[in-house]
C-alpha positions in Angstrom: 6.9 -22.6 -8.3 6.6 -18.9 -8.9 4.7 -18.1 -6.0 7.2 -19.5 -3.7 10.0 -18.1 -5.4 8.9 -14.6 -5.2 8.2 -15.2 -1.0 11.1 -17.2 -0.4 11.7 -15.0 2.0 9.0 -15.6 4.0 9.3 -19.2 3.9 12.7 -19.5 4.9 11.8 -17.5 7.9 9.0 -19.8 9.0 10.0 -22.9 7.3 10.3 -25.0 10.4 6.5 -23.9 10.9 5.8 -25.4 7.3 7.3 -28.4 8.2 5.8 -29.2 11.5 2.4 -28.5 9.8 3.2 -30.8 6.8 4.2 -33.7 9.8 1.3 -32.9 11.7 -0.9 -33.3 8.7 0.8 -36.2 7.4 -0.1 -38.1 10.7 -3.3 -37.0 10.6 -3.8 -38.6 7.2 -2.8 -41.5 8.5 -4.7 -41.9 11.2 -7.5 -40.8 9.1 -6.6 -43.9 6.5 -6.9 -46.7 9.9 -10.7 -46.0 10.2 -11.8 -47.7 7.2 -9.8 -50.6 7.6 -11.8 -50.9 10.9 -14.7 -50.7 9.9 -14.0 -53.1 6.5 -12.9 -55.3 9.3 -15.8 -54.9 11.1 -17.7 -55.7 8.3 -16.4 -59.0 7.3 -16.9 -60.0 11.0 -20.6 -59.1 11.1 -20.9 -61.1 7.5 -18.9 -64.0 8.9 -21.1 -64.4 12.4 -17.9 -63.4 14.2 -18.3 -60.0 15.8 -17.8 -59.9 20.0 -18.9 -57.6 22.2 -15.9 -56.8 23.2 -14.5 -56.6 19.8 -17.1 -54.5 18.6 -15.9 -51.9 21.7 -12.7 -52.2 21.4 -13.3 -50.6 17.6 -15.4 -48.6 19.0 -13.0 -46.9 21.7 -10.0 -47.2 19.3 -12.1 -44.6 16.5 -13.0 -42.4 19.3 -9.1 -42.5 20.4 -8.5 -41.8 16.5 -10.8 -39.0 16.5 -9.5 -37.1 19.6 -5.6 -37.0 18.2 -7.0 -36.0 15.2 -8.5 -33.5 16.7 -5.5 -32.2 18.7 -3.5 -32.8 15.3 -5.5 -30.1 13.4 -5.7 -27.5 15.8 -2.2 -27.3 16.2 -1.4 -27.2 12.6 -4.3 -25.0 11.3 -2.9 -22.6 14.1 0.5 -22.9 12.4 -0.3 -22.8 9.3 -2.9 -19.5 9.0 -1.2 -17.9 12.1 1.6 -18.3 9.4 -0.5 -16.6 6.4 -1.6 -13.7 8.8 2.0 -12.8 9.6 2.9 -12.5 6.1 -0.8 -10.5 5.2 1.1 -8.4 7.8 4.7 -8.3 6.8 3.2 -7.7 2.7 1.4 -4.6 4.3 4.5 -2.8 6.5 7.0 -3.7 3.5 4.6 -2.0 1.0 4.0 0.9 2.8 7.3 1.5 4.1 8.4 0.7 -0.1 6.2 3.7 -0.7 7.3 6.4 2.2 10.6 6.0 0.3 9.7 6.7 -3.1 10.0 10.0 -5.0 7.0 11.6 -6.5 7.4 9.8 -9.9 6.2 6.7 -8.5 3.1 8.4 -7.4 3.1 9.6 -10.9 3.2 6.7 -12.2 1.1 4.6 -9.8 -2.6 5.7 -9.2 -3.5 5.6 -5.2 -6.5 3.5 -6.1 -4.1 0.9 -7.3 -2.2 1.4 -4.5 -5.2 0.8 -2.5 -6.1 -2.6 -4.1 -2.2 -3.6 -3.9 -2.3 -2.9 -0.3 -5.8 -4.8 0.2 -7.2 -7.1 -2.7 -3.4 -8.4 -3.6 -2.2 -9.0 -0.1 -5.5 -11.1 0.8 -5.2 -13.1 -2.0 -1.0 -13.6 -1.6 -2.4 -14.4 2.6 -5.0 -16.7 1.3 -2.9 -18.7 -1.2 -0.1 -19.1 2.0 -2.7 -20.0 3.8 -5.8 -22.3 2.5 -3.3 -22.9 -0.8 -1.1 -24.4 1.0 -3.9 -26.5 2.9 -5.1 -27.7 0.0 -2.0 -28.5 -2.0 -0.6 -30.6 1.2 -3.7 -32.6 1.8 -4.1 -32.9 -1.6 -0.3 -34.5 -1.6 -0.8 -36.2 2.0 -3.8 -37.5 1.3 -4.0 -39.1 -2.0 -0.4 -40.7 -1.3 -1.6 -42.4 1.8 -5.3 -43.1 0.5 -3.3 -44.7 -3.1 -0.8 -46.9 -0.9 -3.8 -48.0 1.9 -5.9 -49.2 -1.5 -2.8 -51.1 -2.8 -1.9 -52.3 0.2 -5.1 -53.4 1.8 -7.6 -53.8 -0.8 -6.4 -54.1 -4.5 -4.3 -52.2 -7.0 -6.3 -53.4 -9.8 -9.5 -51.7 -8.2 -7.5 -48.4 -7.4 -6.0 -48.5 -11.2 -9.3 -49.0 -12.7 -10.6 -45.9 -10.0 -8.0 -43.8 -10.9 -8.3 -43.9 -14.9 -10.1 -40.6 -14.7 -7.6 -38.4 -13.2 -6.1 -37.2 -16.1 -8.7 -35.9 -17.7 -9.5 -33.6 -14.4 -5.8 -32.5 -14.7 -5.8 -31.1 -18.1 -9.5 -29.3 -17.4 -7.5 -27.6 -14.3 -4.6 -26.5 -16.3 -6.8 -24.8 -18.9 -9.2 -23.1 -16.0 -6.6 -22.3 -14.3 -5.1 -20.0 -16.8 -7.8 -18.3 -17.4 -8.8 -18.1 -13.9 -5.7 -16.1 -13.8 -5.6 -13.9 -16.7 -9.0 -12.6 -15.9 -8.4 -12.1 -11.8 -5.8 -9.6 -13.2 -8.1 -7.9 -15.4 -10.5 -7.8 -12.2 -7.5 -6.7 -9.6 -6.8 -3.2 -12.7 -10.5 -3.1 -12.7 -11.0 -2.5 -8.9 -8.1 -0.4 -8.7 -9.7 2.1 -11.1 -13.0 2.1 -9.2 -10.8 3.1 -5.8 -9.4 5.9 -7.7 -12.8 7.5 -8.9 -14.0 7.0 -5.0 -11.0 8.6 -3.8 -11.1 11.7 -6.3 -14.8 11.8 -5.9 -14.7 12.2 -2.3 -11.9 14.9 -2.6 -13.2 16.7 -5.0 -16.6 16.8 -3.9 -16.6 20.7 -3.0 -15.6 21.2 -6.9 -18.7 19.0 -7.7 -21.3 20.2 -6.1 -20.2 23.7 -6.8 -20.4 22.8 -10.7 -23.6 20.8 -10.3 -22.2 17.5 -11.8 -23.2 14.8 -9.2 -25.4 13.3 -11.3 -22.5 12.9 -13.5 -20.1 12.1 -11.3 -22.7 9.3 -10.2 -23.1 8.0 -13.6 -19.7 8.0 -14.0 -19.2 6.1 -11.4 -22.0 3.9 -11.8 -20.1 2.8 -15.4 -16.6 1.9 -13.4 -18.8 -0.1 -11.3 -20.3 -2.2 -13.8 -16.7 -2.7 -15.5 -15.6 -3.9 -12.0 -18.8 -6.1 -11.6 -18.1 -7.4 -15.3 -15.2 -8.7 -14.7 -15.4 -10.1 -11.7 -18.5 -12.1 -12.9 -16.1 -13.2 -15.8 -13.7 -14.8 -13.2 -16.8 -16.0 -11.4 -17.7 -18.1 -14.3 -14.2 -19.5 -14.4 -14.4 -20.6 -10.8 -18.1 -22.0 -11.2 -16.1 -24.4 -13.6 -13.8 -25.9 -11.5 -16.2 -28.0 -8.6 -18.5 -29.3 -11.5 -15.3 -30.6 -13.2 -13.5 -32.2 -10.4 -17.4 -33.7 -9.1 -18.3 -35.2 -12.7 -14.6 -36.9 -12.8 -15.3 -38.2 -8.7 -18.5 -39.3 -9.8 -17.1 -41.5 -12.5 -14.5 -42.9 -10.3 -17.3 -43.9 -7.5 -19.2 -45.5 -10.7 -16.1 -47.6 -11.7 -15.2 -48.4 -7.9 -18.6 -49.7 -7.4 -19.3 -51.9 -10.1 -15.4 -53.1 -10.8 -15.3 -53.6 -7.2 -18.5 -55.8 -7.0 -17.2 -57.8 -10.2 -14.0 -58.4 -7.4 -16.3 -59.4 -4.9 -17.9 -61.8 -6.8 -14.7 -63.5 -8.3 -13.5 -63.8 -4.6 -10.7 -61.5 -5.3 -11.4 -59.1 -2.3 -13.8 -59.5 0.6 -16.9 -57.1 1.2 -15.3 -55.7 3.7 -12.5 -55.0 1.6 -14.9 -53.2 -0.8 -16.6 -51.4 2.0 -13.2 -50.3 3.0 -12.2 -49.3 -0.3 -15.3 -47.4 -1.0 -14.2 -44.8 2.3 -11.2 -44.9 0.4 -12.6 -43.6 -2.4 -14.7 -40.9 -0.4 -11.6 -39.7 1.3 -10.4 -38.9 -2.2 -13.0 -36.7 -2.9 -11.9 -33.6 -1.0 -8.2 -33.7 -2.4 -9.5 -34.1 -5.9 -12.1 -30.9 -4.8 -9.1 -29.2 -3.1 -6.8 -29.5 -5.8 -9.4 -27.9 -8.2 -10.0 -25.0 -5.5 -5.9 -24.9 -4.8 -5.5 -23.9 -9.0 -7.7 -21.7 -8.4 -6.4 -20.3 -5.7 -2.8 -20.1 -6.6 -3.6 -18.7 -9.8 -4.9 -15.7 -8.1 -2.2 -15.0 -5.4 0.1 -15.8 -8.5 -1.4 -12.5 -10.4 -1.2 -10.9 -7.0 2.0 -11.5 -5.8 3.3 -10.7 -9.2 1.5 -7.2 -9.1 2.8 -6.6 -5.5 6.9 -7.6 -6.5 6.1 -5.4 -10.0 5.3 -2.6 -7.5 8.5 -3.5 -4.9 10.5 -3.3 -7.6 10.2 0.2 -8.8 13.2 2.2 -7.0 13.4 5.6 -5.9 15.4 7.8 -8.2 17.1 9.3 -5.1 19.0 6.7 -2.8 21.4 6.9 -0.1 24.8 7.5 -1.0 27.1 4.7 -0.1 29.2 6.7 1.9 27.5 9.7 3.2 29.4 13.1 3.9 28.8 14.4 7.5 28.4 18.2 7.8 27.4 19.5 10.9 26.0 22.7 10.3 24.6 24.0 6.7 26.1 27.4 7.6 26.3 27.7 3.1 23.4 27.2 0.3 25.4 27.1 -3.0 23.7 26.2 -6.5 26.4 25.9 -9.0 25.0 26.5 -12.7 22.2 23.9 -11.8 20.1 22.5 -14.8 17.0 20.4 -14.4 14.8 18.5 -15.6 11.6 16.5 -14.4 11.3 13.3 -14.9 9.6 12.6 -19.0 9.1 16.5 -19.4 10.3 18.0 -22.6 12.0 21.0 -22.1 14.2 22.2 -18.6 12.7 23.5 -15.7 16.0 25.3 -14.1 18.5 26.8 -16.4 21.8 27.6 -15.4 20.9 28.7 -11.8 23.8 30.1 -9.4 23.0 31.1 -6.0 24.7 32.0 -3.0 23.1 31.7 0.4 24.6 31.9 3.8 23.7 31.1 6.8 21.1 33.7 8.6 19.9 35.1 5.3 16.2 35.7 3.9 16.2 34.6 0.5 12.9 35.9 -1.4 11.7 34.7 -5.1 9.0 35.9 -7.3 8.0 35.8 -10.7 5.1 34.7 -12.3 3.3 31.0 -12.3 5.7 28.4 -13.9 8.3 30.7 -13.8 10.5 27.8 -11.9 9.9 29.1 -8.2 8.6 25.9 -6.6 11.1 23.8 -8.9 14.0 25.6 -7.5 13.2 25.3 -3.5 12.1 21.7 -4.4 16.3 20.4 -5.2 16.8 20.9 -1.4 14.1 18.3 -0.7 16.1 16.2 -3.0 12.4 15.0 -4.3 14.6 14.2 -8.0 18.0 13.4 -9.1 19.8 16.1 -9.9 23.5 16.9 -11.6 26.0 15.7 -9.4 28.1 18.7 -7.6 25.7 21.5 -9.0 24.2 21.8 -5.1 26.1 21.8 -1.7 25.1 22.7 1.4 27.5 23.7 4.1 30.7 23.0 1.5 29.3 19.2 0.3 27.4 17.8 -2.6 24.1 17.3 -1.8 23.9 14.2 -3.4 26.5 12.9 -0.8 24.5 13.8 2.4 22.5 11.3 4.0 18.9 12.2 3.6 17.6 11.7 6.8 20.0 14.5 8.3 18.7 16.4 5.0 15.3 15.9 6.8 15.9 17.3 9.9 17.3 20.6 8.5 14.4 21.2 6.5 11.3 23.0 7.5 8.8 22.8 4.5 5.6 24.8 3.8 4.3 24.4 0.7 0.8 26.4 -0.6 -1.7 23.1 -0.7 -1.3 21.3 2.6 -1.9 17.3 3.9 -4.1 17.7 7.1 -4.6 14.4 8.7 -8.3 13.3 9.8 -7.0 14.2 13.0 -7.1 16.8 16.0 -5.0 20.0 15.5 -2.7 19.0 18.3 -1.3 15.4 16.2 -1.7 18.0 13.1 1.0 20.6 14.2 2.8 18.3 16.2 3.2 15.4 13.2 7.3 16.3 13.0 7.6 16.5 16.8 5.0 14.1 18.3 6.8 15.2 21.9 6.1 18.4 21.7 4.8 19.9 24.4 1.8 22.7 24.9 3.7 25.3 25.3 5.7 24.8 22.3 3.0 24.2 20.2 1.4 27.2 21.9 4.6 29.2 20.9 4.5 28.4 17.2 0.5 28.6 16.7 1.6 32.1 18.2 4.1 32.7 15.6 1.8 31.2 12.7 -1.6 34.1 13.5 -3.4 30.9 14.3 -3.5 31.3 18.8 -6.7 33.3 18.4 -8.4 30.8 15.9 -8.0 28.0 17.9 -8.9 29.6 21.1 -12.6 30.4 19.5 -13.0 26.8 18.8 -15.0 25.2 21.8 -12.4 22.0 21.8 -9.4 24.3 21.1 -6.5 21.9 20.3 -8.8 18.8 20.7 -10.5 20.0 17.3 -11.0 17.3 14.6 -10.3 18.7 11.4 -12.0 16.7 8.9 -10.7 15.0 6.3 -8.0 17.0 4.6 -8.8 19.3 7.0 -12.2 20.0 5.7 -13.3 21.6 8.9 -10.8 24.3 8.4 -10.6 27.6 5.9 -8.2 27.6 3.4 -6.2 30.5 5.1 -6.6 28.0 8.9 -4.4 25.1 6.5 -1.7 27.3 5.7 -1.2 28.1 9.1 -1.5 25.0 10.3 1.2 24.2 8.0 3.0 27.1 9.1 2.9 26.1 12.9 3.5 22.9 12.1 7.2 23.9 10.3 7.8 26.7 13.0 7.4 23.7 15.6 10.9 22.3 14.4 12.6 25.2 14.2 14.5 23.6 11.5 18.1 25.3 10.3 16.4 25.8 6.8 12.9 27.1 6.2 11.2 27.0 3.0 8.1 29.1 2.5 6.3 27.7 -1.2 3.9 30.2 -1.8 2.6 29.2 2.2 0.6 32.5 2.5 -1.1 32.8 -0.5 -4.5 32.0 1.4 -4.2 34.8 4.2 -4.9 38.6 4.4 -2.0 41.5 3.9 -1.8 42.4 7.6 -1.8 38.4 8.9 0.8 37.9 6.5 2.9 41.1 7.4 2.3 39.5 11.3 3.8 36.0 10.5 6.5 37.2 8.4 7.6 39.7 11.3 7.5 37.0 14.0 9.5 34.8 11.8 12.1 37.8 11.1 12.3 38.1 15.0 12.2 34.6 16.0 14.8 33.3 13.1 17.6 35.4 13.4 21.0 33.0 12.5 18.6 30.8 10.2 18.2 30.3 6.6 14.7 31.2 5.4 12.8 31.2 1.7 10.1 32.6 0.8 8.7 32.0 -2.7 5.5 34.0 -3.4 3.7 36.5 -5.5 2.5 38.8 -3.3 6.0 41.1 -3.2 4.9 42.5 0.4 6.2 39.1 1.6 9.7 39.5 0.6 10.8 43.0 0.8 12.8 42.6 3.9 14.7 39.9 2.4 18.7 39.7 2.2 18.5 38.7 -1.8 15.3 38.8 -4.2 15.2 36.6 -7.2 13.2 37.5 -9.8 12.4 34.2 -11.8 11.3 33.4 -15.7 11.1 30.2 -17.7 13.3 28.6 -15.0 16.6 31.3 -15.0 17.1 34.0 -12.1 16.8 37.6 -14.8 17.4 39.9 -12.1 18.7 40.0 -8.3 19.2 42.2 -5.3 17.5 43.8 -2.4 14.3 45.7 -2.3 15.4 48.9 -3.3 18.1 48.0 -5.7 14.9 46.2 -7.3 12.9 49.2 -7.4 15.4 51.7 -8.6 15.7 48.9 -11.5 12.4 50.5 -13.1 11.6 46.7 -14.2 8.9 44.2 -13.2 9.5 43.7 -10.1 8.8 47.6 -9.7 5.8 47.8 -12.1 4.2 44.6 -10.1 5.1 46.0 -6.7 3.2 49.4 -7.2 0.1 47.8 -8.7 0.0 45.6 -5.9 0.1 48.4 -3.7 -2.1 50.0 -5.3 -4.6 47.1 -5.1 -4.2 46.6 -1.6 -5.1 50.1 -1.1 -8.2 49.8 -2.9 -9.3 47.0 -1.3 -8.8 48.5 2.1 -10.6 51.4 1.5 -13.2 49.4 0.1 -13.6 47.8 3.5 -13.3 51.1 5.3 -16.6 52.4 3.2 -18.3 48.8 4.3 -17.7 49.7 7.8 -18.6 52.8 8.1 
């Protein structure tokens, strides 16, 4: 079975569970099978002038004995078996989401976080349920209908259960049909959802860039339209399903019709007793459910078949960057070293990096300009190893970069990039996410480093401060600080400032990039920006277009150049001026 095979893992580790549940139910299904012949005997003693007293309690005390270890039975094994189902809904969930923290941004690329989203919920429920009630059903189903067949053989007549059981075919080949359509169009429904998460989650995020272009009504309608796709569909496996119990009834019902009137026919030739018949007829009843459950068990493993085959498509995809198998240990990165590195992302068309060589040691302030797309962000991203790269066209302290263990990659790194994740969370878990021990007077320190002490202190909860979501609560300048603090915290051996200041005024920026100059003396730091105030007290400038480093050097070797970086450094001087004595005149 597909299903199983793709969580044999699970059910090798709780297989004795499985197996104690199967027991458990088979005994229950036998007891359950002794009632009727009870009361059949019981029967045939009333019809015969026979019944005692003291027969009649003995019956009486041995069903209520019946029904007590039944009782016991059942609890025991539903707690096995759906305690079961919720440990794997819970296993699914960790193995997804720690599937996804190691994946590269391709796969987010690729995979929308909507879909992620109904992977995560919708998929697992219906992988939980079909471990869970699936299995129910199937081994009653099983349990039931073998004991039920052999007590009609055995005590009644296997004419009558022949003749009963005519019909069963028929509800077999209507399941198989349902059943595949149940779950081609649960898939459909499963995309379907997925899509309507992803609208929600854009919506929601995007809701400043709404409102400020006036297109909620739009947005509404828009939405309103995924909606009825989702309801659509769904309604389209709902007819499926509203299929299945009139099938399985219709086919019970001509089985009771048969049972009856064959069965009387029996009764009358002599051939079984009434309370053979009566007996037979419980029989029958307790062969209801099974039949129901099997129709409901299709169903049911049809969808956690689509699901589970969605969630192992998704487990599937693998990183682009792995571990190496034997990683190189370097204990310092005292050296930065691009060697002619060429690179590509992931389906684009042309190169992104071309021919870069770059020599950084240890202590220096690396600064790179150049205009959008020029390749800034593409060239501090290879030390994040975020894509495969060339092999031996990056080291880092004398060793391939593609040889170091990532997570000692990690903890060098310090990284700042211009758009920041704020958790819906207070600032204090915000700056302190890559150092959860931190204590207040370090995270005092490096709010004091990132401009931000003075912020916080004017906020009546301080560090206690929810943020909002994304940090909503915050101005754009507040993020980048956060993000700022949050590196500074760290105090990693490499930091890497992507455009992290774009959002703040000259003078705060001049005030953070002094503390950092101060505070980082012996450590690597780059600065990628377009404001060239930011980097002019950098070791080496690189000036970047259409991914290749045109020009190098210090400020002032820059300068005397007569080039761009001179022509944009004097009219952003120039502008700066402007708009400083622009504010002058406003406060006067």
């Amino acid at each position: 079975m597909q299903f199983v095979a793709q969580l044999s893992w699970f059910f090798k580790k709780r297989w004795l569970f499985y197996v104690l549940t199967v027991l458990l139910m088979g005994c229950t299904s036998y007891l359950n099978s002794v009632a009727p012949r009870l009361v059949g005997n019981t029967v045939d003693l009333i019809r015969d002038g026979q019944l005692t007293w003291e027969a009649l309690r003995g019956t009486v005390w041995l069903l209520l004995g019946i029904a007590v270890t039944m009782y016991v039975f059942v609890y025991i094994w539903n707690n096995l078996l759906f305690g079961s189902a919720v440990l794997l809904d819970k296993l699914l969930r960790e193995r997804l989401f720690r599937h996804w923290t190691r994946m590269t941004p391709s796969f987010f690329q690729r995979n929308r976080s909507g879909e992620l989203m109904a992977l995560a919920s919708n998929d697992i429920q219906a992988v939980s349920n079909t471990a869970g009630f699936g299995v129910l059903t199937l081994v009653n189903t099983l349990v039931i209908t073998t004991v039920v067949v052999i007590s009609m053989i055995v005590f009644v007549s296997f004419k009558l259960m022949v003749a009963t059981l005519l019909p069963l075919p028929l509800l077999a080949l209507a399941i198989n049909r349902l059943g595949r359509a149940m779950r081609n169009r649960f898939m459909d429904a499963q995309e379907s959802f997925g899509h309507m998460n992803d609208h929600v989650l854009e919506s929601i995020s995007g809701m400043r860039v709404l409102r400020s272009y006036v297109q909620e009504r739009d947005d509404v309608a828009a939405f309103q339209r995924v909606t009825t796709d989702v309801m659509d569909k769904n309604i389209r496996v709902a007819y499926i399903n509203a299929l299945f119990q009139p099938a399985v009834s219709l086919i019970v019902g001509v089985s009771f019709a048969i049972g009856i009137g064959y069965g009387a026919q029996l009764v009358f030739r002599n051939e079984i007793t009434l309370g053979e018949l009566v007996t037979f007829n419980i029989y029958l009843g307790l062969l209801i459910w099974p039949m129901i459950a099997f129709g409901e068990f299709i169903n049911i493993l049809q969808r956690g078949n689509a699901s589970v085959n969605r969630i192992q498509d998704n487990l599937d995809q693998q990183p682009e960057v792995t571990e190496p198998a034997r990683p190189v240990q370097v204990e310092v990165p005292d050296r930065i070293s691009y060697r002619s590195l060429t690179f590509r992302y992931p389906g684009a068309g042309s190169d992104s990096l071309r021919d870069v060589t770059l020599e950084v040691e240890r202590g220096d302030t690396i600064g790179i300009v150049g205009r959008t797309g020029s390749g800034k962000s593409t060239l501090l991203k290879q030390l994040l190893r975020q894509y495969p790269i060339e092999p031996e066209r990056l080291y880092i302290g004398g060793a391939p970069i593609e040889q170091m263990a990532l997570q000692q990659l990690k903890t060098w790194i310090g990284y700042v990039p211009q758009e920041h994740l704020l958790l819906s969370k207070t600032l204090r878990e915000n700056i302190a996410l890559g150092k959860p021990e931190a204590t207040h007077e370090e995270i005092m320190r490096a709010l004091e480093m990132a401009s931000l002490a003075r912020d916080i202190a004017a906020m009546p909860e301080g560090l206690e401060t929810l943020v909002g979501e994304n940090g909503v609560m915050l101005s754009g300048g507040q993020k980048q600080r956060v993000g700022i603090a949050r590196a500074l915290l760290l105090d990693p051996e490499i930091l890497i400032l992507d455009d992290a200041l774009s959002a703040v005024d000259a003078r705060t920026e001049h005030a953070i990039l002094e503390t950092i100059r101060r505070s980082r003396q012996g450590r690597t730091t780059f600065i990628a920006t377009h404001r060239l105030t930011a980097v002019t007290h950098a070791r080496q400038i690189l000036i970047m277009a259409h991914g290749e480093i045109i020009e190098r050097g210090t400020h002032e070797e820059l300068m005397a150049l007569q080039g761009w970086y001179r022509e944009q450094y004097d009219r952003q001087k120039l502008e700066q001026s402007l708009l400083e004595g622009d504010k002058e005149d406003q406060e006067r």
